[in-house]
Structures are given as structure tokens and as C-alpha cells.
N, CA and C atoms of all chains as a GROMACS GRO file, in nm:
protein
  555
    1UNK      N    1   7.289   8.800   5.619
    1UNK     CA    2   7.376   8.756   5.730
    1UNK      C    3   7.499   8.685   5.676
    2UNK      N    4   7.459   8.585   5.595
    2UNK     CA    5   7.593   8.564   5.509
    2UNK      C    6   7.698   8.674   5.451
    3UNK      N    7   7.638   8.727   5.409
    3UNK     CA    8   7.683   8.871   5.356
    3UNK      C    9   7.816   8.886   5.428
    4UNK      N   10   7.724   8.933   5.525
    4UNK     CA   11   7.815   9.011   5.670
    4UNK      C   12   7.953   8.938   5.699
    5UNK      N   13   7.861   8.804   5.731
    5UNK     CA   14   7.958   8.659   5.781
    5UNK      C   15   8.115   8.646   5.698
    6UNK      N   16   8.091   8.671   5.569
    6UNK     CA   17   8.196   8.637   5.457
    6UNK      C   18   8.277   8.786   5.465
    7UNK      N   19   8.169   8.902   5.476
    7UNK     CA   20   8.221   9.007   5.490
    7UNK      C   21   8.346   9.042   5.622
    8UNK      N   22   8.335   9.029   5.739
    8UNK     CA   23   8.368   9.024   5.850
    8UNK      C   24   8.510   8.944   5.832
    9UNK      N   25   8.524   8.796   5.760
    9UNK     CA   26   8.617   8.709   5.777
    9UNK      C   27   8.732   8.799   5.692
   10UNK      N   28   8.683   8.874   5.572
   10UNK     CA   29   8.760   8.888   5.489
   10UNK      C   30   8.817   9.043   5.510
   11UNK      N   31   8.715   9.081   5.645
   11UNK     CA   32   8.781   9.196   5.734
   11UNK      C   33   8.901   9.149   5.806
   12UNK      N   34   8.869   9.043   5.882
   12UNK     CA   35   8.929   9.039   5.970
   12UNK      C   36   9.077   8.955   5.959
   13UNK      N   37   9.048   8.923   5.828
   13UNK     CA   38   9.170   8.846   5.699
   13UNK      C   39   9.288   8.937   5.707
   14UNK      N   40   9.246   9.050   5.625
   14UNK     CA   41   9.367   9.186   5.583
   14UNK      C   42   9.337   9.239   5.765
   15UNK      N   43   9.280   9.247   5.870
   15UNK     CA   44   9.291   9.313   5.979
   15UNK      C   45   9.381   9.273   6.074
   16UNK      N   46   9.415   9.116   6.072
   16UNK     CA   47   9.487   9.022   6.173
   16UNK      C   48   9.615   9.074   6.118
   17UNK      N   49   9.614   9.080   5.948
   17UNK     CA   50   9.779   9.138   5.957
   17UNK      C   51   9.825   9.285   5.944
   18UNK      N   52   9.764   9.330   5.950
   18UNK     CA   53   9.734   9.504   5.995
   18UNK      C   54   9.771   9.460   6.188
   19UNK      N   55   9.671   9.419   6.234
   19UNK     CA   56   9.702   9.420   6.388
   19UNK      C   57   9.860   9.375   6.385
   20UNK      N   58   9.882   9.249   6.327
   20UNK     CA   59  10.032   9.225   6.355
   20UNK      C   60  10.146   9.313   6.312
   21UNK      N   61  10.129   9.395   6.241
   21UNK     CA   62  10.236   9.470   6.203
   21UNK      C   63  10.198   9.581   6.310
   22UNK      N   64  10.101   9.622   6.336
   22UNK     CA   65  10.084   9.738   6.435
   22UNK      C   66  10.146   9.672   6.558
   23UNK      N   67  10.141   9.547   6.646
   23UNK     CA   68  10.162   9.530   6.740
   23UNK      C   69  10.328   9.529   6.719
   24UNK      N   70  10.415   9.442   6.663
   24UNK     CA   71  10.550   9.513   6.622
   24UNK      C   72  10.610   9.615   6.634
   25UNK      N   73  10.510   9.714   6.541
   25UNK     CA   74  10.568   9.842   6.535
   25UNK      C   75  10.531   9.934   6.676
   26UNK      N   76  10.445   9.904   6.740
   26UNK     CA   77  10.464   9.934   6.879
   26UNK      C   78  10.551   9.882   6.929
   27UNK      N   79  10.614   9.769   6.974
   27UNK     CA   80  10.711   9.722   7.089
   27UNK      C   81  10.812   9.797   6.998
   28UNK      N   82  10.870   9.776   6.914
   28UNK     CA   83  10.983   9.863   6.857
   28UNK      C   84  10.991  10.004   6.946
   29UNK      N   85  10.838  10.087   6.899
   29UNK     CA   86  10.846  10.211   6.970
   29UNK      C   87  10.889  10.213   7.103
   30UNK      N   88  10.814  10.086   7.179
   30UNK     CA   89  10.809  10.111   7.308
   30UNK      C   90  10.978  10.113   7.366
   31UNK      N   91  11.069  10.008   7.297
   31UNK     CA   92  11.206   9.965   7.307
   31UNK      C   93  11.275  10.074   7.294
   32UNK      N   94  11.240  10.176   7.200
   32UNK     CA   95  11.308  10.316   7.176
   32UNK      C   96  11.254  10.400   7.301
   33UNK      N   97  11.161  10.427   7.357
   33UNK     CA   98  11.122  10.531   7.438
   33UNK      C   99  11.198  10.493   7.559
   34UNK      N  100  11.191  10.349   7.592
   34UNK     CA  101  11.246  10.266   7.773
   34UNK      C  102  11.384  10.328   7.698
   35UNK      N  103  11.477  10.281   7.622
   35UNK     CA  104  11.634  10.330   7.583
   35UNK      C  105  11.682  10.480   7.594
   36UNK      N  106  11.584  10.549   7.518
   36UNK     CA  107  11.570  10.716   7.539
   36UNK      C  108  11.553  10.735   7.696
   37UNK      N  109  11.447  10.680   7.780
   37UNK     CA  110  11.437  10.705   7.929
   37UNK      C  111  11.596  10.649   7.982
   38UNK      N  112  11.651  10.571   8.018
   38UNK     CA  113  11.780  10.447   8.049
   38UNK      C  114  11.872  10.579   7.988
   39UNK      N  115  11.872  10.642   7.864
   39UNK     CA  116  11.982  10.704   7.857
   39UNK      C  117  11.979  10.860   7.933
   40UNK      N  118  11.856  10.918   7.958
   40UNK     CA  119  11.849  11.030   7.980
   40UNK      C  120  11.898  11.030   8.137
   41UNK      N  121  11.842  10.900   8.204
   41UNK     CA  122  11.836  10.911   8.320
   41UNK      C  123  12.024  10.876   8.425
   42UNK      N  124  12.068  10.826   8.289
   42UNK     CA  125  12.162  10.772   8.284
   42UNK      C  126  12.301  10.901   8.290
   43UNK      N  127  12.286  11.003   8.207
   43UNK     CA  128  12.368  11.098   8.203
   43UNK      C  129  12.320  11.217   8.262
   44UNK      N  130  12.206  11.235   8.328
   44UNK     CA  131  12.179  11.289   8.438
   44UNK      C  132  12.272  11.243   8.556
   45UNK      N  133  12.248  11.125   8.608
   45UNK     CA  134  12.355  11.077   8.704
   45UNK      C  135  12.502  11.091   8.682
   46UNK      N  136  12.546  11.055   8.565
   46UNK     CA  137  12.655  11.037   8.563
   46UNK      C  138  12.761  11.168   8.556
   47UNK      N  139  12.699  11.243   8.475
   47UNK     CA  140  12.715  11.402   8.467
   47UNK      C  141  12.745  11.428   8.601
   48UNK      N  142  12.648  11.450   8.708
   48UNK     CA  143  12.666  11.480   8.809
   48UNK      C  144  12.773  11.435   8.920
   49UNK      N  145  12.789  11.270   8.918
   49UNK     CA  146  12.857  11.220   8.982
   49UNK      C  147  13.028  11.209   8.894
   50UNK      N  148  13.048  11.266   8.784
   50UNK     CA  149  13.161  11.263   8.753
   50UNK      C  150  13.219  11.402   8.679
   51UNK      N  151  13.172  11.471   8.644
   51UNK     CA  152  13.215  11.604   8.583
   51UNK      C  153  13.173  11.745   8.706
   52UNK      N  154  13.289  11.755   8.742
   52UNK     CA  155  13.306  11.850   8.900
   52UNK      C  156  13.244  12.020   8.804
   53UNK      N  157  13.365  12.133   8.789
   53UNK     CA  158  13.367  12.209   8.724
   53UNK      C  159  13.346  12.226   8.572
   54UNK      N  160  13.250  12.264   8.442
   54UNK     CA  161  13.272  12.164   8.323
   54UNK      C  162  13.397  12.251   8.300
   55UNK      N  163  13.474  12.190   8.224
   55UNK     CA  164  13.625  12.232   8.182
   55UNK      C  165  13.571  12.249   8.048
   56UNK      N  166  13.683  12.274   7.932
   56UNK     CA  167  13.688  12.295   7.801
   56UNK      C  168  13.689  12.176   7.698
   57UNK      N  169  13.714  12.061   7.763
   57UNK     CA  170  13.696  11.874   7.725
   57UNK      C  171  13.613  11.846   7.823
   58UNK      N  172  13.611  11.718   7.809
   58UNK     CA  173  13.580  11.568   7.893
   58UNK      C  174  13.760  11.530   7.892
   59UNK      N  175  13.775  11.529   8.037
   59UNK     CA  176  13.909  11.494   8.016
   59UNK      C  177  13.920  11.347   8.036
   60UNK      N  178  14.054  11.284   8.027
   60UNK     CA  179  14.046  11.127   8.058
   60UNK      C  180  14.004  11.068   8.159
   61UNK      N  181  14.014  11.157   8.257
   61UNK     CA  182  13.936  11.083   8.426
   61UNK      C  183  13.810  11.070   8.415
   62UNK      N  184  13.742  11.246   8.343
   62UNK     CA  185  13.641  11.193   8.318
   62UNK      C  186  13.547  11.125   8.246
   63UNK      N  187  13.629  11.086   8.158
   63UNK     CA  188  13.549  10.998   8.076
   63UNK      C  189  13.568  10.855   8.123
   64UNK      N  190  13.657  10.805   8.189
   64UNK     CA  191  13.685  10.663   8.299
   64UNK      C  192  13.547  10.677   8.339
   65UNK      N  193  13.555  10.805   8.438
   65UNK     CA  194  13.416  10.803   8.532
   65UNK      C  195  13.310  10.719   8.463
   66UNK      N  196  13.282  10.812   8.352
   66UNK     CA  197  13.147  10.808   8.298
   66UNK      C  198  13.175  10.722   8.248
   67UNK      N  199  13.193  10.628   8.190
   67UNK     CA  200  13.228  10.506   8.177
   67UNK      C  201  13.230  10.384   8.254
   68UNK      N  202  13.308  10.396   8.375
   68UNK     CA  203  13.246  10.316   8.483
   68UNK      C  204  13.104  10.357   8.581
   69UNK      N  205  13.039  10.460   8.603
   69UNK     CA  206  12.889  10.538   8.598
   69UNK      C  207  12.834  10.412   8.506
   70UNK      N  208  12.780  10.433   8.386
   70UNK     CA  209  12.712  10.369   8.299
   70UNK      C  210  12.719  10.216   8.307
   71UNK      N  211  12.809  10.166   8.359
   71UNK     CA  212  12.821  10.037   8.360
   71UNK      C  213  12.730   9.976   8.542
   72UNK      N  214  12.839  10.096   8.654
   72UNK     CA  215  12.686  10.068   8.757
   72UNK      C  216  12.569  10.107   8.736
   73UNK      N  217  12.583  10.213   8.702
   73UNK     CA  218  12.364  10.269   8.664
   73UNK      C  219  12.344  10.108   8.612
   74UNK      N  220  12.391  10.032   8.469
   74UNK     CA  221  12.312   9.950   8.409
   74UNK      C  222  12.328   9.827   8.583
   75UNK      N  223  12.434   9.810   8.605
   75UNK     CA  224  12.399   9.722   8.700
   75UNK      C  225  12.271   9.793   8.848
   76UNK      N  226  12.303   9.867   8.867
   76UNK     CA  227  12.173   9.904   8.946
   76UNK      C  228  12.049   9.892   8.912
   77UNK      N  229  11.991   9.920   8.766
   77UNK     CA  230  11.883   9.919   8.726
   77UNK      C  231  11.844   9.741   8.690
   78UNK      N  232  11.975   9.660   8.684
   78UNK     CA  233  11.929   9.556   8.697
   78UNK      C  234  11.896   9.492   8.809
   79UNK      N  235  11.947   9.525   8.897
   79UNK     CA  236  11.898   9.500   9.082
   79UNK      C  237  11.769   9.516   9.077
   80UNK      N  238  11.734   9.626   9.060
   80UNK     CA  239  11.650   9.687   9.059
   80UNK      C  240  11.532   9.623   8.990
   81UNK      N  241  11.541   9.610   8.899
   81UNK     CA  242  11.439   9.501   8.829
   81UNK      C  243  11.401   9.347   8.878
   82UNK      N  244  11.533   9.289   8.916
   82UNK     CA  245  11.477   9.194   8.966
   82UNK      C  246  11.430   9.207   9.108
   83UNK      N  247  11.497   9.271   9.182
   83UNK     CA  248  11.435   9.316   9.358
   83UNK      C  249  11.261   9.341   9.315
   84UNK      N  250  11.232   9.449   9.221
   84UNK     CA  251  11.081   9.498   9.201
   84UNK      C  252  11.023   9.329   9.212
   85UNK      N  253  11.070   9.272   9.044
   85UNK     CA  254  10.962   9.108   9.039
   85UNK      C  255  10.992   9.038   9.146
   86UNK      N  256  11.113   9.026   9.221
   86UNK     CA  257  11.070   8.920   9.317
   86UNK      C  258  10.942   8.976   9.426
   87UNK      N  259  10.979   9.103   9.420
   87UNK     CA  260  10.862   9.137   9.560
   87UNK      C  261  10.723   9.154   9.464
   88UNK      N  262  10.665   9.209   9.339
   88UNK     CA  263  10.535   9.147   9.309
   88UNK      C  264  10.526   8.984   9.258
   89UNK      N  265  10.669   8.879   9.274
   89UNK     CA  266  10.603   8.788   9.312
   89UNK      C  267  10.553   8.737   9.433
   90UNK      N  268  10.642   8.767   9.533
   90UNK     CA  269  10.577   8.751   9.657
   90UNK      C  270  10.421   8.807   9.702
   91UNK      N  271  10.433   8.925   9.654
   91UNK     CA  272  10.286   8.992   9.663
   91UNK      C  273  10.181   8.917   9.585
   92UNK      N  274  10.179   8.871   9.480
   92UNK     CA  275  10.111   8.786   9.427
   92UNK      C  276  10.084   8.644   9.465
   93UNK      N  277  10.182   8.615   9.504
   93UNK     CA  278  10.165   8.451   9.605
   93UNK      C  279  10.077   8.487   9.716
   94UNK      N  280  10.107   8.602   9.784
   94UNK     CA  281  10.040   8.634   9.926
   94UNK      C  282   9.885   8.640   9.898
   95UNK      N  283   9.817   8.741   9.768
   95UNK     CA  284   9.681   8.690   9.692
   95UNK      C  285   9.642   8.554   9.675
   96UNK      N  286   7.523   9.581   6.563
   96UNK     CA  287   7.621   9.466   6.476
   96UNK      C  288   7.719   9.510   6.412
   97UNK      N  289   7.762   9.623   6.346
   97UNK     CA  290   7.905   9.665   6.335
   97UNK      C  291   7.999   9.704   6.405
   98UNK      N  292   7.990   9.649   6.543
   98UNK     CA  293   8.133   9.672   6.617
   98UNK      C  294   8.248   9.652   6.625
   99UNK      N  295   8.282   9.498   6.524
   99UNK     CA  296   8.382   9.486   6.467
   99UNK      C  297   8.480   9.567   6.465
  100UNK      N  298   8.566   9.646   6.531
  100UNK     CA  299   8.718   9.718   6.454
  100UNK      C  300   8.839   9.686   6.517
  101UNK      N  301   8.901   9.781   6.549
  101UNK     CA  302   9.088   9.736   6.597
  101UNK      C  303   9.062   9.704   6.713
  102UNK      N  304   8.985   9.832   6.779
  102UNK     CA  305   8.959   9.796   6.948
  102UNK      C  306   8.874   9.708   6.993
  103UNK      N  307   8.800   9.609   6.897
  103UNK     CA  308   8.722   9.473   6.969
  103UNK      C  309   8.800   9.356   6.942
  104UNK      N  310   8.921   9.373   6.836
  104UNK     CA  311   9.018   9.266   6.790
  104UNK      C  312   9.078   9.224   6.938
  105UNK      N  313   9.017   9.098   6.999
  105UNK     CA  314   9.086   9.026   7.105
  105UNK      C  315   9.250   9.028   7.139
  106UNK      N  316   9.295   9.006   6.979
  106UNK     CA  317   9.457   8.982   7.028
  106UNK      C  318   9.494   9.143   7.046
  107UNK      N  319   9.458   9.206   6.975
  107UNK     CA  320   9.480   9.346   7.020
  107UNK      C  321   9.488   9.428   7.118
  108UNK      N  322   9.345   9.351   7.208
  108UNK     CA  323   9.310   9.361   7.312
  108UNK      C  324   9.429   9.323   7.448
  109UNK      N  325   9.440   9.253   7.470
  109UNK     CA  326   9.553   9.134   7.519
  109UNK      C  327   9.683   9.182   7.524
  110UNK      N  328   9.722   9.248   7.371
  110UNK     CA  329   9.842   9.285   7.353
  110UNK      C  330   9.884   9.454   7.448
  111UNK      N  331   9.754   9.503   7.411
  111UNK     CA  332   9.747   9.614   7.472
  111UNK      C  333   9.788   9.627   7.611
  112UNK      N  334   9.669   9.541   7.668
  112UNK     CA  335   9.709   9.526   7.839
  112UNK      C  336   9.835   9.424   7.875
  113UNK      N  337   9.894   9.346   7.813
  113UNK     CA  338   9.994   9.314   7.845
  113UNK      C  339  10.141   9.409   7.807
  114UNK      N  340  10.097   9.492   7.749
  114UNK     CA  341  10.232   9.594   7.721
  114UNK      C  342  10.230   9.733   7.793
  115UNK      N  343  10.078   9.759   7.845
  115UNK     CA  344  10.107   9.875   7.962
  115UNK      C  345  10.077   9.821   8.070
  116UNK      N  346  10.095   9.672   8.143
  116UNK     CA  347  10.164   9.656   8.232
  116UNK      C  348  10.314   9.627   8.239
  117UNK      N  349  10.375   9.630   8.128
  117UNK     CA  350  10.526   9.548   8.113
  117UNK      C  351  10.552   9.707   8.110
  118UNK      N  352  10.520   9.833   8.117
  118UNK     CA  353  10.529   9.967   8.090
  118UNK      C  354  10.542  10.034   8.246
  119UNK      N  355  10.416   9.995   8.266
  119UNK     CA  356  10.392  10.046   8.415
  119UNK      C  357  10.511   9.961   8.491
  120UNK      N  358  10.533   9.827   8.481
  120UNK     CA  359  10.714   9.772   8.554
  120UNK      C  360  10.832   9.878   8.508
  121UNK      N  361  10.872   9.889   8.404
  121UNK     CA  362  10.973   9.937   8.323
  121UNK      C  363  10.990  10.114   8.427
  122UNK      N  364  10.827  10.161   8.388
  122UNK     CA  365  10.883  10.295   8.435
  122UNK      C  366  10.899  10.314   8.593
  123UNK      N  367  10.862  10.229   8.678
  123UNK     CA  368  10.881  10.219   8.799
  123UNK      C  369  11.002  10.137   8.820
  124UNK      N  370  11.088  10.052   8.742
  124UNK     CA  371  11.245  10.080   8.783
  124UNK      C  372  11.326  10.161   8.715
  125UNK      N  373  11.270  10.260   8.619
  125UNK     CA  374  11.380  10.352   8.597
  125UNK      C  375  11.343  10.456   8.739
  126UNK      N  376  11.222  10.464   8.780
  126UNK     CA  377  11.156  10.581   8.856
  126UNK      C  378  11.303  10.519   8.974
  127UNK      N  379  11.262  10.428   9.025
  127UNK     CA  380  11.303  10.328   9.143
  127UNK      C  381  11.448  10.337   9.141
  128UNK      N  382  11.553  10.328   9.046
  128UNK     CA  383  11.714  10.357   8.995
  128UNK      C  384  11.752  10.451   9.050
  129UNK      N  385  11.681  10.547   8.983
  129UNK     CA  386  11.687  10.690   9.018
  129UNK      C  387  11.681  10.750   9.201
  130UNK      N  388  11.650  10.714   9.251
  130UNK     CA  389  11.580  10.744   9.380
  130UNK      C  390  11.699  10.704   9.462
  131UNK      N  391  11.674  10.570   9.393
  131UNK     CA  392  11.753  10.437   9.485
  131UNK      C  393  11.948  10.493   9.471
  132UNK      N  394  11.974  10.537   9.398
  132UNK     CA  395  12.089  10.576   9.326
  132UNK      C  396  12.131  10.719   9.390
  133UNK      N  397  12.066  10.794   9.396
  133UNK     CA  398  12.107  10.892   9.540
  133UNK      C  399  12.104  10.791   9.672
  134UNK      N  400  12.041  10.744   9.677
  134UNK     CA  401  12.023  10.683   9.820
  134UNK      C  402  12.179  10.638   9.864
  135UNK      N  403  12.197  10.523   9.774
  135UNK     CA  404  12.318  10.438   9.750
  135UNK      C  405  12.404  10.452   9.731
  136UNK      N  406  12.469  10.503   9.590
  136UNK     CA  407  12.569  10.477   9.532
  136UNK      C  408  12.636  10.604   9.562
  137UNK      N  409  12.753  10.638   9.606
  137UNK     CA  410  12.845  10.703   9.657
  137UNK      C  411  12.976  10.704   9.535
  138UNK      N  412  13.054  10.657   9.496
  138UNK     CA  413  13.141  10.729   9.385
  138UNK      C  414  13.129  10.554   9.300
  139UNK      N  415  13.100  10.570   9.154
  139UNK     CA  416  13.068  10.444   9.083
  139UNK      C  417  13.216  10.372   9.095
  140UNK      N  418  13.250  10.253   9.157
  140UNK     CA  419  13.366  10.217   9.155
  140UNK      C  420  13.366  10.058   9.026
  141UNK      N  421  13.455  10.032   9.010
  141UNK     CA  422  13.465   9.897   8.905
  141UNK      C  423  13.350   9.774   8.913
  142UNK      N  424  13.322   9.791   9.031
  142UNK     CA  425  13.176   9.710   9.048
  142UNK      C  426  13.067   9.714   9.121
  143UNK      N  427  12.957   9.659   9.153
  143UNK     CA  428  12.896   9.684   9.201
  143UNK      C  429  12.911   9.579   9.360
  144UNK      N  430  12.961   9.688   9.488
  144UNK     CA  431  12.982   9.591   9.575
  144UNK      C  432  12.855   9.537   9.604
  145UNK      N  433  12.855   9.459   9.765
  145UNK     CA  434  12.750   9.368   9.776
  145UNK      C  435  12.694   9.476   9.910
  146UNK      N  436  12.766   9.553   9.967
  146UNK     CA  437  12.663   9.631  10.041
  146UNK      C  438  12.553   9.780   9.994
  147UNK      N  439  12.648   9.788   9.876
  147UNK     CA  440  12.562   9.879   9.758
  147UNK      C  441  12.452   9.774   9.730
  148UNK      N  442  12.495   9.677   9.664
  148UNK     CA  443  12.334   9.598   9.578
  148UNK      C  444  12.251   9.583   9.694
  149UNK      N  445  12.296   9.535   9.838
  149UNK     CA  446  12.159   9.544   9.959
  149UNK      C  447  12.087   9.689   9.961
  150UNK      N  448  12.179   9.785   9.956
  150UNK     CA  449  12.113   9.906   9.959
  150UNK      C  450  12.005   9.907   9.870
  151UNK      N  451  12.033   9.897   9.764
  151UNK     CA  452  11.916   9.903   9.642
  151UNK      C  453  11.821   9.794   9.667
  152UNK      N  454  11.827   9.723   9.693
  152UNK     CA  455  11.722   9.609   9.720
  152UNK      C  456  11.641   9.636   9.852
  153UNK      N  457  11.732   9.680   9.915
  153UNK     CA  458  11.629   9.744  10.044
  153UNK      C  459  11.549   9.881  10.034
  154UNK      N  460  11.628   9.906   9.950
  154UNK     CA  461  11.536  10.075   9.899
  154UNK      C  462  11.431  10.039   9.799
  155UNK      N  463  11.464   9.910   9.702
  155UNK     CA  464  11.294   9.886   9.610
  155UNK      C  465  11.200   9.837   9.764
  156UNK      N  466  11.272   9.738   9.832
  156UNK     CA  467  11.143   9.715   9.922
  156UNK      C  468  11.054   9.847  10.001
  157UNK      N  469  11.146   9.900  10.069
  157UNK     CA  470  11.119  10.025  10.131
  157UNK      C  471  11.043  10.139  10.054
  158UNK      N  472  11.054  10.122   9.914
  158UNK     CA  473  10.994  10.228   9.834
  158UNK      C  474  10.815  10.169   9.812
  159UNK      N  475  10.822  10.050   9.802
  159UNK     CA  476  10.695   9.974   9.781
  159UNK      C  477  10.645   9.990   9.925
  160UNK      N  478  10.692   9.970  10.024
  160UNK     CA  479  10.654   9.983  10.154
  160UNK      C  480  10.528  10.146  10.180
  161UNK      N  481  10.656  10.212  10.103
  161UNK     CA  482  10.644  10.361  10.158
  161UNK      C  483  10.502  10.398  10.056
  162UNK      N  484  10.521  10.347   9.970
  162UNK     CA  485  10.346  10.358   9.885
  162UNK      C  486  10.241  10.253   9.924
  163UNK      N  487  10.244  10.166   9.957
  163UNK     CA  488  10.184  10.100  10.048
  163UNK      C  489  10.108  10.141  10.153
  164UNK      N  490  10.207  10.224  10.227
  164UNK     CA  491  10.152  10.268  10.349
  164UNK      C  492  10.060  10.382  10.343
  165UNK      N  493  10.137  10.491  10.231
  165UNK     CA  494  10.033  10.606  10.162
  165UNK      C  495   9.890  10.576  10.146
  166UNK      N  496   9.878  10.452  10.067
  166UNK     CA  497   9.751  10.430  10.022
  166UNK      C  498   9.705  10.362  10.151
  167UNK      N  499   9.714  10.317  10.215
  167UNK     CA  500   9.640  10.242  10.318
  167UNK      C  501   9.597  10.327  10.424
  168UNK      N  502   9.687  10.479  10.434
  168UNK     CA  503   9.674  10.539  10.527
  168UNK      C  504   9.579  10.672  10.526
  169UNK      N  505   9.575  10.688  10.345
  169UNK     CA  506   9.500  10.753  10.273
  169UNK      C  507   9.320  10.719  10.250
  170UNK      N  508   9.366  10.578  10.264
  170UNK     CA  509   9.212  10.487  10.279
  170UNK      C  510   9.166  10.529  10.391
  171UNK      N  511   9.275  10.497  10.515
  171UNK     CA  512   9.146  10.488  10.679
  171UNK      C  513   9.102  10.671  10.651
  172UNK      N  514   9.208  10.795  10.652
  172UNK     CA  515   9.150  10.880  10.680
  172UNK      C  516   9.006  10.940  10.605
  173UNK      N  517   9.000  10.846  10.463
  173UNK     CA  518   8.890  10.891  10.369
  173UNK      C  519   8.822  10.819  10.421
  174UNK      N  520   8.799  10.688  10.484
  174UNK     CA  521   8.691  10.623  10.576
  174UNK      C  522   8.638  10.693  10.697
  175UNK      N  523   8.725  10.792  10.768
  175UNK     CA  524   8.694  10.851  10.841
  175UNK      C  525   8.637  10.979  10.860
  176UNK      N  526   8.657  11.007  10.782
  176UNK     CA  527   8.571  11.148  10.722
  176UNK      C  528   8.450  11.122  10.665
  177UNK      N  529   8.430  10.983  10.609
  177UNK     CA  530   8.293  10.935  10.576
  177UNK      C  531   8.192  10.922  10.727
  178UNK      N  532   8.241  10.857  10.814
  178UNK     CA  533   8.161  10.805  10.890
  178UNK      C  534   8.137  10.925  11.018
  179UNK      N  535   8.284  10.961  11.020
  179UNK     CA  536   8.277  11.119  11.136
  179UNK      C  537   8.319  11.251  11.033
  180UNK      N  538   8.190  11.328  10.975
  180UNK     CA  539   8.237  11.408  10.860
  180UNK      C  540   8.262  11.505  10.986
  181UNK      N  541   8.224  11.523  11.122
  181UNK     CA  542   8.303  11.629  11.211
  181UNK      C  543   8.433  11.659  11.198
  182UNK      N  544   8.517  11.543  11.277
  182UNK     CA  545   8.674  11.501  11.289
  182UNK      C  546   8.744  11.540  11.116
  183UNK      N  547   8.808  11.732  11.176
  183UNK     CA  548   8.893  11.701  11.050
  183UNK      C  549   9.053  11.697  11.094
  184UNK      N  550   9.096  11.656  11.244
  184UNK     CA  551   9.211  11.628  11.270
  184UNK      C  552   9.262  11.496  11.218
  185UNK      N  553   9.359  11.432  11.174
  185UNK     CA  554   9.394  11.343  11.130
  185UNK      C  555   9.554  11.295  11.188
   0.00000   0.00000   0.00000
């Protein structure tokens, strides 16, 4: 049982920093996938709401557009975030 | 007695469920942007006015509403098919 006991600690020695570098290297991932989603979803909209016919450029209007696009999308999605938490805080107070 | 591994590691544990709920938020306001953003936003102008940002704020409520009501409404009819398995009008 000692064995085990000494065994286990000196698992869980090299394992705590194994877990910590794994938990890191997940949120990293996760930060890249939410950015990849934010951008995809981002020039989906904006595409649409600013490039009429595609021409042979991005001409200067439309790149204004998409330019001011990207700046409301980010402000919408921040509405948006806080509108969501205030209402599961309310929902949670109401529990 | 060897159960010990990554998946009984507590903080692991913890970390896990606290990052696919911060996941499950995240993808329900990009889902929610999206939706809300046809709803709303009409040509992106220099800012975001203040009857646009009500729009969106009334469309996260209304969107939570509208799943809300799904599931609640989804509940009585599966209660009702339990108790009257006759009644399949709804």
C-alpha cells in the first residue's frame, strides 16, 4: 500500500503538470476555433450586405462597407453577449 | 484501485465542465448574432444606433423565449400521449 501511496504521488507529480499544460493548450485551441467561427460568420454577413454584383476588385466603397460591417457584427455580437448573461442571470436568480 | 488517470484528475475534471459551458455560451451568441443580424441590422452604418441595439436585445430575449416555449410545449404534448396514448391531435 505504501508502494502504491508513493507510487500514485509521484504519478500524480509529473500528471498535475501534464494536466496543466493540457488545460492551456486547450483554451488556446478553444480561442482559435470561437475566432475561426467570429470570422466565418463575420464575412458571410458582410459579403452579403456589402458586395452587390462581384466585380473584378473589392472596390473602395466596398471595402468602407466591409470595414464598417466588421466593426457592427463585433458590436452586435457584443450586445449580444451581454443581453444572453444578463438574462441567464436573471434566470438564475429566479432558481 | 487503479483508477487513477486524466479523467479522475479533479482539476481536470472542473476544467472540463467549466469550458463546455463557457462553449455552449460562446456558440449560442455567435448562433444568436447571426439570426439576430438579419432580423436587425439593415445597411451597417458608423455605429451602432440605439434602436438597432434594442432590436438585438429583444431578439436574444425573444430567441430564449422561443426555445423555452418549444421545450415546455414539447413536454405537455409528451405528457399527454403518456396518460391519453388515444389523443394523437395536438
Amino acid at each position: 500500500m505504501d508502494g502504491f501511496g508513493s507510487d500514485f504521488s509521484a504519478g500524480a507529480g509529473s500528471g498535475k503538470m501534464d494536466t496543466g499544460t493540457i488545460m492551456e493548450q486547450v483554451k488556446v485551441q478553444i480561442a482559435v476555433a470561437n475566432a475561426q467561427e467570429l470570422l466565418q460568420r463575420m464575412t458571410d454577413k458582410c459579403f452579403k450586405k456589402c458586395i452587390g454584383k462581384p466585380g473584378g476588385t473589392l472596390d473602395n466603397s466596398e471595402q468602407k462597407c466591409i470595414a464598417m460591417c466588421m466593426d457592427r457584427y463585433m458590436d452586435a455580437w457584443n450586445t449580444v453577449s451581454r443581453a444572453y448573461n444578463s438574462r441567464l442571470q436573471r434566470e438564475r436568480a429566479r432558481i | 484501485m487503479d483508477s487513477q488517470g486524466a479523467t479522475a484528475d479533479p482539476q481536470l475534471q472542473q476544467f472540463i465542465e467549466v469550458e463546455s459551458q463557457k462553449q455552449r455560451f460562446q456558440q449560442l451568441v455567435h448562433q444568436m448574432t447571426e439570426v439576430c443580424w438579419e432580423k436587425c441590422m439593415e445597411k451597417p452604418g458608423p455605429k451602432l444606433d440605439s434602436r438597432t441595439e434594442v432590436c438585438f436585445v429583444n431578439c436574444v430575449e425573444r430567441f430564449i423565449d422561443t426555445n423555452q416555449f418549444i421545450l415546455n410545449r414539447l413536454e405537455q404534448t409528451q405528457r399527454g400521449r403518456g396518460s391519453f396514448s388515444e389523443s394523437m391531435s395536438e
